[in-house]
C-alpha positions, 0 to 999 in steps of 0.5 A: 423513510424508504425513499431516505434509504434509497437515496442514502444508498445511491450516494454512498455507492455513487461516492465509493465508485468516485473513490475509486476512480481517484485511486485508481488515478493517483496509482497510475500517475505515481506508481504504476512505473515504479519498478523494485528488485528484490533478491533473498540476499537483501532480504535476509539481511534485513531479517537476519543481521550478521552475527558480527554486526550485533556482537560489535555493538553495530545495530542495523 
């Protein structure tokens, strides 16, 4: 039964670090470049929608 355990072990961490080196490639191929402004005003408002907007009946 130990020796069980010993090899259950070996291959889950053998599995994570496959996992991880997959990840890795994927967000380096598909991510790593990708650049994205954000500044306060775009962001507040997404949060915090005029008051004109919402009392025309417009919902964002």
């Amino acid at each position: 039964m130990k020796n069980l355990n010993r090899t259950l072990v070996r291959n889950l961490a053998l599995v994570l670090v496959l996992k991880l080196f997959v990840l890795s490639g994927l967000w380096w191929v598909f991510v790593r470049d990708h650049q994205t402004s954000i500044d306060g005003d775009s962001v507040a408002a997404q949060f915090f929608p005029k008051a004109s907007n919402s009392a025309n009946g417009v919902s964002p």
